[in-house]
C-alpha positions in Angstrom: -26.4 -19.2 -11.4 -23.2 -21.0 -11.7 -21.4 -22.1 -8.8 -17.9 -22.1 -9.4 -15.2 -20.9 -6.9 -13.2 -18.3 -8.6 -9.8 -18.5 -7.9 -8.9 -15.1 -6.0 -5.3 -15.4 -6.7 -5.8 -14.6 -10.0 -6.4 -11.2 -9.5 -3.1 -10.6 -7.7 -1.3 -12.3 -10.1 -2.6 -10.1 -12.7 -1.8 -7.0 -10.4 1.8 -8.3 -10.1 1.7 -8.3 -13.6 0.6 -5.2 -14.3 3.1 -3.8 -11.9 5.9 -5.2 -14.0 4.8 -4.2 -17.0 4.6 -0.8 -16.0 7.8 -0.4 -14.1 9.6 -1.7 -17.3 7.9 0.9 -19.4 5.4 -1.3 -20.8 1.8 -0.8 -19.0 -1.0 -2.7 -21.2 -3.8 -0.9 -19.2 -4.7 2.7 -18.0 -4.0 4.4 -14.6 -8.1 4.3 -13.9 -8.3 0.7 -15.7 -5.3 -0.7 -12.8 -6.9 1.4 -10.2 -10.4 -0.2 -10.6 -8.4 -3.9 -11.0 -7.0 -2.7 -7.6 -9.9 -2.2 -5.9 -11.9 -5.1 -6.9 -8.4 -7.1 -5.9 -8.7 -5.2 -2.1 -12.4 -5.8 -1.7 -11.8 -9.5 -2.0 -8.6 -9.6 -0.1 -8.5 -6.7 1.9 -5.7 -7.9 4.4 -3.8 -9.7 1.4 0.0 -9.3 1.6 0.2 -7.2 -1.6 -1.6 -4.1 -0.3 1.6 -4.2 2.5 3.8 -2.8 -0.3 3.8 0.4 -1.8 4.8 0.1 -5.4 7.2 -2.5 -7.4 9.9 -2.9 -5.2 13.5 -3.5 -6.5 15.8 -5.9 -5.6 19.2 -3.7 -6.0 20.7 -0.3 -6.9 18.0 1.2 -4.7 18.4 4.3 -2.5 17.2 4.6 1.4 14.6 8.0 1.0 14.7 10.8 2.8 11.4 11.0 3.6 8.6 8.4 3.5 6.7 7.7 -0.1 3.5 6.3 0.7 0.3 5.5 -1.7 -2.5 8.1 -1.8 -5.9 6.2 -0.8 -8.3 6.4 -3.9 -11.2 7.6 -4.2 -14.0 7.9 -7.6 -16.8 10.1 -6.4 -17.6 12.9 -3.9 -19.6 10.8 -1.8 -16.1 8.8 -0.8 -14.5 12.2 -0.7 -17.3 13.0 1.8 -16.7 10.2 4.0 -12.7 10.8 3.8 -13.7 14.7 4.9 -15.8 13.2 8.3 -13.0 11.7 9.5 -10.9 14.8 8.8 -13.6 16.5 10.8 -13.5 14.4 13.6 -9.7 14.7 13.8 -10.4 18.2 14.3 -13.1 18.2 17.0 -11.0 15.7 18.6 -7.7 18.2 18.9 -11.1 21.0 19.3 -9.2 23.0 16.8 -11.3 25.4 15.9 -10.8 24.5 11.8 -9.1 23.6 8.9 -7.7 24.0 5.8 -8.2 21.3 2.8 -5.4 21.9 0.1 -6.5 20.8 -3.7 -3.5 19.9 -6.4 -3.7 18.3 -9.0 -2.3 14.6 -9.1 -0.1 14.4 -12.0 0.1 11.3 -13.8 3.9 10.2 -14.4 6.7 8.5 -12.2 6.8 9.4 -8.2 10.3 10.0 -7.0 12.4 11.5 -4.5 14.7 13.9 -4.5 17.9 14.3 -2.7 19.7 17.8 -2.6 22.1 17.4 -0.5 23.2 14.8 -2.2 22.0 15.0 -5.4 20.8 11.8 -5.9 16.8 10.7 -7.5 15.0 7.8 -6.2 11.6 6.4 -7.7 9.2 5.5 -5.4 9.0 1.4 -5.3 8.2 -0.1 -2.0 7.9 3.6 0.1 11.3 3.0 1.7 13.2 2.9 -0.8 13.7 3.2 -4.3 15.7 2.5 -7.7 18.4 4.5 -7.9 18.0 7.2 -11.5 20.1 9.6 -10.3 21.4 9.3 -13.7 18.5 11.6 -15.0 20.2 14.6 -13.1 23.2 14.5 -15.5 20.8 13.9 -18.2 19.1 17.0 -18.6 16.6 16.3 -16.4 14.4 19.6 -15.7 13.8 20.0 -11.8 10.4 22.6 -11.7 10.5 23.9 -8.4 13.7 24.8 -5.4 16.7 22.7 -6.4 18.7 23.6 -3.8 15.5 21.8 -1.0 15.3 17.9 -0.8 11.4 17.0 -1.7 9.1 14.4 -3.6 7.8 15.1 -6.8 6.8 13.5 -10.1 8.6 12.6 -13.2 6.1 13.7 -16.0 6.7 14.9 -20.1 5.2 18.2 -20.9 2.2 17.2 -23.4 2.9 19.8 -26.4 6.0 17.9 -26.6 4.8 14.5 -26.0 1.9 14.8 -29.0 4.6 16.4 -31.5 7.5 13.9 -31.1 6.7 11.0 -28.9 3.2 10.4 -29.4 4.3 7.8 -32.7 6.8 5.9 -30.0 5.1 5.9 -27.1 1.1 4.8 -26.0 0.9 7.5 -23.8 3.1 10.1 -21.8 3.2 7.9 -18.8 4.6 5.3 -20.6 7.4 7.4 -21.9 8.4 8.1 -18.5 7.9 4.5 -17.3 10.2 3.8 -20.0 12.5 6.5 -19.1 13.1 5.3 -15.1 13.6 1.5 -16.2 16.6 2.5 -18.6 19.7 2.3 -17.6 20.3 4.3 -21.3 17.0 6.1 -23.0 16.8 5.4 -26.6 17.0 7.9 -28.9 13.6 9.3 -28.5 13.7 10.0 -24.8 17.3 11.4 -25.3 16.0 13.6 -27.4 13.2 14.9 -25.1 15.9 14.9 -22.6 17.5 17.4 -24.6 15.0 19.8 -25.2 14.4 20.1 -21.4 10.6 18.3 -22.1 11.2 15.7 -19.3 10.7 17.3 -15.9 10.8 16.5 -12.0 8.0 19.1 -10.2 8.4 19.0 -7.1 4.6 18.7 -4.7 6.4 21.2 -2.1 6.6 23.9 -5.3 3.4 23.4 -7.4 2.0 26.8 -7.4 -1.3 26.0 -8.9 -2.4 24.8 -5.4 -6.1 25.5 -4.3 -7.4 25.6 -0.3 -10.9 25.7 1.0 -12.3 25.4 4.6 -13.4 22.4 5.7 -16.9 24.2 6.9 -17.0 25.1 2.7 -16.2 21.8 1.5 -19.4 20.8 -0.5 -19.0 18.7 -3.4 -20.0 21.8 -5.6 -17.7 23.3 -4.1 -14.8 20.6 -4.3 -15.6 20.2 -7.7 -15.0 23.9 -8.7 -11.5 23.5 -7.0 -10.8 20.2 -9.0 -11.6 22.6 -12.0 -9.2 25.0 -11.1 -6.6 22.6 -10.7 -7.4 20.7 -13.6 -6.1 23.9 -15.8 -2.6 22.4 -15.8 -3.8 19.3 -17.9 -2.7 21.8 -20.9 1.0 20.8 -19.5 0.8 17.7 -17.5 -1.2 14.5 -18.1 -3.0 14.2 -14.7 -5.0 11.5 -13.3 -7.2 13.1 -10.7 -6.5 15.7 -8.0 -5.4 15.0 -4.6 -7.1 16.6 -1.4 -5.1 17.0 1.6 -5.8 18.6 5.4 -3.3 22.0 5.0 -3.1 22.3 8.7 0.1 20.1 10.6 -1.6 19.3 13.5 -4.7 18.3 12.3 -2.2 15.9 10.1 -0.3 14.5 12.4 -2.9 13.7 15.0 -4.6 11.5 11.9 -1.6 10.0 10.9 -0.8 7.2 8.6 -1.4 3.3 7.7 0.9 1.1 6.7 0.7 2.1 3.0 -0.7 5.6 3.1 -1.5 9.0 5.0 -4.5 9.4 6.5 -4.4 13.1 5.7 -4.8 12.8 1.9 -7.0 11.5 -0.8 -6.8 11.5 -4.6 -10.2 12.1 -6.1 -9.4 10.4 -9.7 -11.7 10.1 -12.9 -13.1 6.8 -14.3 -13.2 5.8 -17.3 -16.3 5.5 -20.2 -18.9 3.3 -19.2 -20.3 0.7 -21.5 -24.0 -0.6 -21.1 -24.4 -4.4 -21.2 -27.2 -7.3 -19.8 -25.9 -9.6 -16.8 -26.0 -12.9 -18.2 -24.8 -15.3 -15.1 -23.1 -14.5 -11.4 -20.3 -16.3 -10.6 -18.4 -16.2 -6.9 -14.7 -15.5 -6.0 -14.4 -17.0 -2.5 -11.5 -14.9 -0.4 -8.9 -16.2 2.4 -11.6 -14.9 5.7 -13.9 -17.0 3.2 -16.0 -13.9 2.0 -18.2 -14.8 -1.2 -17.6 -11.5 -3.6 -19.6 -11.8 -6.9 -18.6 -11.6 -10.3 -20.9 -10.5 -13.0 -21.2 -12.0 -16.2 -22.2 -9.8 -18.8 -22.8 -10.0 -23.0 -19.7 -9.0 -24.6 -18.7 -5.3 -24.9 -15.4 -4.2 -26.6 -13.4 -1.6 -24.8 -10.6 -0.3 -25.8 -9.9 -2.4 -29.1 -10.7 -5.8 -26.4 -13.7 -8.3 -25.5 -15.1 -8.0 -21.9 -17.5 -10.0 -20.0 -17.1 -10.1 -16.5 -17.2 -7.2 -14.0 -17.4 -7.0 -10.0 -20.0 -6.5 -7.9 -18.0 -6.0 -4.6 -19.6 -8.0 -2.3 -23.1 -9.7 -1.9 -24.9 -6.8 -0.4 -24.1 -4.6 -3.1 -26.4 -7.4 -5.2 -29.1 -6.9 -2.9 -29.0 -3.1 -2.5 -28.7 -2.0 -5.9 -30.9 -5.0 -7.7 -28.4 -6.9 -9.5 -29.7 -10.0 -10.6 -29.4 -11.9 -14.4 -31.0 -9.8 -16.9 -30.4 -6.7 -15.1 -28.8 -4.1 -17.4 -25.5 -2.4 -16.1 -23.0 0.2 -17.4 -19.6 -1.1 -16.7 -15.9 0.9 -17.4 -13.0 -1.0 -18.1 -10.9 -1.9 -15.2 -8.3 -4.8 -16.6 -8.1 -7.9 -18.5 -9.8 -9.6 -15.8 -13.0 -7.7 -14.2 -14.4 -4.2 -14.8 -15.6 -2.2 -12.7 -19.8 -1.4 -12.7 -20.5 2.2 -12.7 -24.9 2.0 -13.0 -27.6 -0.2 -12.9 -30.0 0.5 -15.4 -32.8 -2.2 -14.7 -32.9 -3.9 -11.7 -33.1 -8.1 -11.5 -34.0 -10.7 -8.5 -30.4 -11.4 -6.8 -29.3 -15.2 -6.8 -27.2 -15.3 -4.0 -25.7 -19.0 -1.9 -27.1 -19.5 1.3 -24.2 -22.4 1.9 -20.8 -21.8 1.0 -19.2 -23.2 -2.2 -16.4 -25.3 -1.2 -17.4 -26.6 2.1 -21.2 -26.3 2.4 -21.4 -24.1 5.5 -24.1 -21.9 5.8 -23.1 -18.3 5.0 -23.2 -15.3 7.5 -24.3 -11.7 6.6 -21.9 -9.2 7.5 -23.9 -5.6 7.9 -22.6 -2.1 7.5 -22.4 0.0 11.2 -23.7 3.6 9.6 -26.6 1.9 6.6 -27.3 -1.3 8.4 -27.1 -2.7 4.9 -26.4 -5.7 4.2 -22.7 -6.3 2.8 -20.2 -9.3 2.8 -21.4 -12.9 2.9 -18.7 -15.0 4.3 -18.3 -18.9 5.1 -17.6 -18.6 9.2 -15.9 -22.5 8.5 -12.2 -21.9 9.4 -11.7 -25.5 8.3 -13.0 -24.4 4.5 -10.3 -25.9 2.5 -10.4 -22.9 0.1 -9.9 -20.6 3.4 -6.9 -23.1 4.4 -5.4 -22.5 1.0 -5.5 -18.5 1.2 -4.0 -18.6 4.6 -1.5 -20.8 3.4 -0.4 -18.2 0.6 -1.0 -15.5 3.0 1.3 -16.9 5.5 4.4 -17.7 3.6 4.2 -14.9 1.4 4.2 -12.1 4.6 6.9 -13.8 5.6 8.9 -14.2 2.1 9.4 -18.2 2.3 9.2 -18.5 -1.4 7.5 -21.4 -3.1 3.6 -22.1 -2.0 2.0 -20.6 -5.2 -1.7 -21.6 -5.9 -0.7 -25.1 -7.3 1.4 -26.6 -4.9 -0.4 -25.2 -1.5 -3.6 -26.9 -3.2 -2.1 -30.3 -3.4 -1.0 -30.3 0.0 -4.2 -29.7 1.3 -6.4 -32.0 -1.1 -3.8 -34.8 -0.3 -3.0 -34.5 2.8 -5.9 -32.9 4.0 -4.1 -30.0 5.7 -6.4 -28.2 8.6 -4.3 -25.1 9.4 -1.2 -23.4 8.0 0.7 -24.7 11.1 0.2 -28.2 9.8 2.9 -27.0 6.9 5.5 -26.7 9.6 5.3 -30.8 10.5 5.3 -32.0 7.0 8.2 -34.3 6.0 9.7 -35.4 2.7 7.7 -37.8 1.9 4.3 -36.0 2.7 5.5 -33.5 0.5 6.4 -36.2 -2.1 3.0 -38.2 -1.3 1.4 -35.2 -2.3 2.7 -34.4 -5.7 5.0 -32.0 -5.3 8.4 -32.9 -7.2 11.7 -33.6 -5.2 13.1 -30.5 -6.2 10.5 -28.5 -5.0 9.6 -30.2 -1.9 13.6 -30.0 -0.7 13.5 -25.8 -1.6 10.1 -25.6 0.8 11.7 -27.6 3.5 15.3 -25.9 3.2 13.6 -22.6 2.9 11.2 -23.3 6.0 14.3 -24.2 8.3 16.2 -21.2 7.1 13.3 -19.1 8.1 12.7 -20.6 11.4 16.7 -20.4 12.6 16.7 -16.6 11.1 15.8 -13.5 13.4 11.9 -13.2 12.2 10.6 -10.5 13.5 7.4 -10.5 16.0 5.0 -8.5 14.2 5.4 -10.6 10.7 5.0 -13.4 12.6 2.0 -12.0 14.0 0.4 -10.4 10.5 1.5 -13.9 8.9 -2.0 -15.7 10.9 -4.5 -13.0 8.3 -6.5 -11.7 11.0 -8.8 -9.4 9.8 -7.6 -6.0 10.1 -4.9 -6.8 12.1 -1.8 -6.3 9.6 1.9 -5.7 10.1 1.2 -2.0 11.5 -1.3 -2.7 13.7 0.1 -6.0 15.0 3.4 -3.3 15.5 1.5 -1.5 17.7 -0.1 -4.5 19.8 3.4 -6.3 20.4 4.9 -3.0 21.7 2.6 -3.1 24.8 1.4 -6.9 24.8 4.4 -9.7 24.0 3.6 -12.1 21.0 3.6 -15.1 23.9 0.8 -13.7 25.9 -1.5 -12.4 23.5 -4.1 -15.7 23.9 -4.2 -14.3 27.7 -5.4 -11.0 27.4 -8.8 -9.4 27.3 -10.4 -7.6 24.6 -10.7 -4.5 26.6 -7.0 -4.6 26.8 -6.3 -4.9 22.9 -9.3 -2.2 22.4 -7.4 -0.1 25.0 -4.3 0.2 22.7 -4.1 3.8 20.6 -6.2 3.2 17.0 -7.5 -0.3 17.5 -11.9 0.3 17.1 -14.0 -2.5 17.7 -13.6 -4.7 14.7 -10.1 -5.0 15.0 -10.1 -6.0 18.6 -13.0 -8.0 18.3 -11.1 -9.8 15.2 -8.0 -10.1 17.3 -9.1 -11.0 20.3 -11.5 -14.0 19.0 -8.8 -15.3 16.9 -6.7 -16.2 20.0 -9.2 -18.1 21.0 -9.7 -20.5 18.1 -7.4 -22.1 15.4 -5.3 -18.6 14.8 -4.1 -19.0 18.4 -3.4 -22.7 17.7 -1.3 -21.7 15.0 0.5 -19.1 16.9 1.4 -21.2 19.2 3.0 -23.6 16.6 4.6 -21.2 15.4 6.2 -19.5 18.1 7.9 -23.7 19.1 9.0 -23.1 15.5 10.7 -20.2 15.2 13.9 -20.0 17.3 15.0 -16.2 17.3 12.1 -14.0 17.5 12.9 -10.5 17.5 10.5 -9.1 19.8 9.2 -5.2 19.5 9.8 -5.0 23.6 13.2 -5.9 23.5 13.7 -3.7 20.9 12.1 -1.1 22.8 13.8 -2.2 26.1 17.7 -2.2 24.7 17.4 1.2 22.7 16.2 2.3 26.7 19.1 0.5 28.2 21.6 1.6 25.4 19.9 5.8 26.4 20.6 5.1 29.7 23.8 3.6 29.2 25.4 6.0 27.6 27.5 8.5 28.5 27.6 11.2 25.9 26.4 13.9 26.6 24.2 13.7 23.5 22.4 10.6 24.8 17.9 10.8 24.0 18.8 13.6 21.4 16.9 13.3 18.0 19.3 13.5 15.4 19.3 14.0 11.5 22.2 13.8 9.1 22.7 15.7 6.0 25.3 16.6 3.4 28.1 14.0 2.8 29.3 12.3 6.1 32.4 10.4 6.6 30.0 7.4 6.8 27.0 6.8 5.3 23.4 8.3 6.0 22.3 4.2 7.4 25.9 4.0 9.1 26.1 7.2 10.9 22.2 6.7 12.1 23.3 3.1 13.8 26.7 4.9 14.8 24.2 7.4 16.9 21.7 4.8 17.8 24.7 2.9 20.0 25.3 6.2 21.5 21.5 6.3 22.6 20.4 9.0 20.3 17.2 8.4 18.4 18.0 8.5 14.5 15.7 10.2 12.3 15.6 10.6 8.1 13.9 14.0 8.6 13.9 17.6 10.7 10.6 17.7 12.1 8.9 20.0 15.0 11.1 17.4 17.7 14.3 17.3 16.3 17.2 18.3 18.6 20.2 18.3 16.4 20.8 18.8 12.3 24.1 17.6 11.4 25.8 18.5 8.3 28.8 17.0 6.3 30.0 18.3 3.1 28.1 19.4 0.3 25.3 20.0 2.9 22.4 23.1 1.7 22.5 26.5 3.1 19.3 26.6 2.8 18.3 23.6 4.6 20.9 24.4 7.1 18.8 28.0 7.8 15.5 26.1 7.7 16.1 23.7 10.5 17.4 26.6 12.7 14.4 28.3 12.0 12.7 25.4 13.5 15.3 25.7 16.6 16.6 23.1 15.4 20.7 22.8 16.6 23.0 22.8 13.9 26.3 21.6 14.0 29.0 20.1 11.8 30.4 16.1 12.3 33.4 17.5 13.5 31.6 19.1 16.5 29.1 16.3 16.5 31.7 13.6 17.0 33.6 15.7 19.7 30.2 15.9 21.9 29.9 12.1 20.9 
């Protein structure tokens, strides 16, 4: 067994690269192929600041969107659908609702984006918030396949007759045309053309009418599969990737909520792609930030897809141990990237080699065990002074809180040379440590300049927070712990008052709470001397308060939405009403008080939010009750 540490960065840095490539209408893999590159990236990293976005995010010409685009959680077999349906079904004894309905459509496979009405503008998906602005496509011939006249997501897809008659020669595939399509500030001729003929259309999720609902009491896998069937009958129009499940009923949904990057409420159940078989020739490890030990298999070459592979993952060390992965054993694997595949069977089974000490520092390794199998699954080094853990938290650190600069290379040298303990260590480094270390003048002046801009810059609390890679504890949850604990008294609480907080379990508390005690709390420490003008969620909290009760219109604690074309912008007029002590949202829901409409606004989405009981009034009458 070989015992090299491989490097985990790698696989983010091919995940970046992948998300370029396809945002510029380029992709060199598949959907499935990135998904399963994903996955192996997340079981490695699982708090790694690249799962906190949503999609490639754009630097300008973006639009705010109206509503909230999040990721879909993933999912490859019924038996993960299964798992995704328990918690549904908890959600529902938990409200004792007596049950629900699961909705089935199909997950087309093209470009997300959002939709504007009112103002007639197009947004892809990026980061969740916000998105590049194609509006552009509207005046283009775009095809909308659904209600025009209502705001909504949808997907930007080419209908396939068309695609295999005239594009198929241009283009790898019909997501690629449209990947193409979005990044272009003018199509070429080909995609004009499509344009033309009314072959590139948005169809919008709120419209599909090819929808399919079961009750959750009904929701076998036989079942389940006969509905992805169903839905799968619009693959003779639309390239799809999968189908997406989603709980039909709004209170189930809301009481389950969402995570940072995704609902709760939904998952896409997606297909992979052909297996290969192949022998496992060597293991190799990939040691992780928290220090986990995930294997790599090394297999005899296979050739997908017109390349060589010979590596796929094996997730973590139980999954060696449970299913019998040892060298000789022979595996199927699919294609999953240019880096590691993804193995879908184990044919014959092998003796596991597996470390007992850790890699880089020699620590003996702990068993991590899973709550509902009691199997055995991650094999982590428990040695927060690891150098390669120091190095990941480094990254981790810096990156969450977007102080460019401490790549793989550099953060390396400063902790081989200068034998760097924590990531708070950084913050007392001088010039000529940074020099003594090998980093050039250039470079070490940008991390020191960029360090002192960060640290006299309003950082908010929960970055700083997310920044220390706590297990499970990321920018959401540490949200949600600084709104009733401040960021300065977190090493004095309790466990039981983190676990008491709404959606923090066991692990996360225990994570947290453990972590104030040790270096993580050392660090925090550091870093809140550092940092000079911490925005804290509290005071945040505390001065909308003060601004409510400060107010004196007679609007004050009303939740307000603006539509149609304001005198001021959608962002201004929200921050206009915020100083008045109303509480801005981007959306009528079931609590809005007040719908107000400029210009241009929808008739129908006017007569939709008074349905609702919504109040709706124009800015003229707004800003008089102002």
């Amino acid at each position: 067994m070989s015992t090299t540490a491989f490097d985990s960065q790698k696989l983010f840095a091919e995940l970046e690269k992948h998300d370029y490539l396809f945002f510029t209408g380029k992709p060199e893999i598949s959907d499935i192929e990135y998904d399963h590159l994903h996955a192996e990236a997340r079981s490695v990293e699982p708090n790694h600041p690249y799962f906190n976005k949503v999609g490639y995010k754009v630097v300008d010409g973006s639009i705010a969107h109206i509503i909230p685009m999040l990721s879909t959680e993933k999912a490859y077999s019924y038996d993960e659908v299964s798992k995704w349906l328990a918690k549904v079904e908890k959600a529902r004894e938990q409200l004792n609702y007596p049950t629900t309905l699961i909705k089935c459509t199909p997950k087309l496979d093209g470009v997300a984006a959002c939709y504007d009405a009112d103002n007639r503008t197009l947004a892809t998906r990026n980061d969740g918030g916000s998105g590049a602005n194609i509006s552009q496509l509207l005046d283009l011939n775009l095809t909308i396949i659904g209600d025009a006249s209502q705001s909504g997501a949808g997907e930007i897809v080419v209908n396939n007759d068309f695609f295999n008659k005239y594009l198929s020669e241009h283009f790898a595939n019909p997501l690629s045309a449209v990947a193409g399509l979005v990044t272009s500030q003018t199509p070429n001729r080909h995609l004009q053309f499509a344009l033309s003929q009314g072959a590139i259309e948005l169809v919008l999720f709120k419209d599909l009418d090819c929808a399919q609902f079961i009750d959750i009491a009904d929701a076998t896998s036989t079942n389940l599969e006969a509905l992805e069937l169903k839905c799968r009958e619009i693959e003779s129009i639309y390239a799809i990737d999968g189908v997406v499940f989603q709980v039909a009923n709004e209170m189930v949904k809301n009481h389950m909520g969402t995570a940072t990057t995704y609902h709760r409420w939904q998952i896409a159940k997606k297909v992979r792609g052909e297996d290969y078989r192949t022998s496992v020739t060597d293991i190799i490890f990939q040691i992780g930030r928290t220090g986990k030990h995930s294997p790599v298999l090394c297999y005899n070459d296979v050739i997908m897809k017109g390349a060589t592979h010979n590596r796929a993952t094996a997730h973590h060390c139980g999954s060696l141990l449970v299913r019998g992965i040892g060298i000789g054993s022979e595996i199927s694997v699919t294609k999953s990237g240019e880096i590691i595949p993804f193995v879908t069977q184990v044919h014959t089974h092998g003796e596991p080699a597996i470390p007992t000490h850790c890699l880089c520092c020699e620590t003996e390794l702990v068993w991590s065990y899973d709550k509902e199998s009691k199997n055995p699954t991650f094999l982590t080094c428990p040695n927060e002074g690891c150098e390669s853990r120091i190095e990941r938290s480094i990254i981790h650190h810096f990156k969450t809180l977007k102080i460019n600069g401490f790549g793989d290379k550099t953060v390396k040298k400063l902790v081989d040379k200068l034998e760097l303990t924590t990531l708070s260590d950084v913050y007392s480094l001088t010039l000529n440590d940074y020099l003594s270390a090998g980093v050039g003048i250039g470079d070490a002046t940008n991390l020191i300049t960029d360090i002192k801009k960060a640290t006299t810059s309003p950082m908010p609390d929960y970055l700083l927070l997310g920044s220390l890679g706590i297990g499970k504890l990321g920018r959401g949850s540490s949200k949600k712990l600084l709104a009733v604990h401040r960021i300065d008294t977190l090493k004095e609480i309790s466990r039981n008052d983190i676990l008491s907080i709404k959606d923090f379990g066991n692990v996360t508390s225990d994570n947290t709470f453990m972590a104030m005690q040790t270096t993580k709390g050392n660090d925090l420490s550091i870093l809140l001397e550092n940092y000079q003008s911490i925005i804290h969620t509290q005071d945040a909290a505390i001065e909308a308060q003060s601004l409510l009760e400060s107010s004196t219109s007679s609007l004050a604690g009303k939740r307000v939405v603006f539509t149609g074309k304001c005198s001021k912008g959608r962002d201004d007029m929200g921050s206009e009403a915020e100083s008045y002590g109303l509480i801005h949202q981007k959306r009528v829901t079931a609590d809005t008080d007040i719908l107000v409409y400029g210009e241009k606004a929808g008739e129908t989405k006017l007569q939709a939010a008074r349905n609702k009981g919504v109040t709706v009034i124009t800015e003229a009458d707004y800003r008089q009750q102002l």
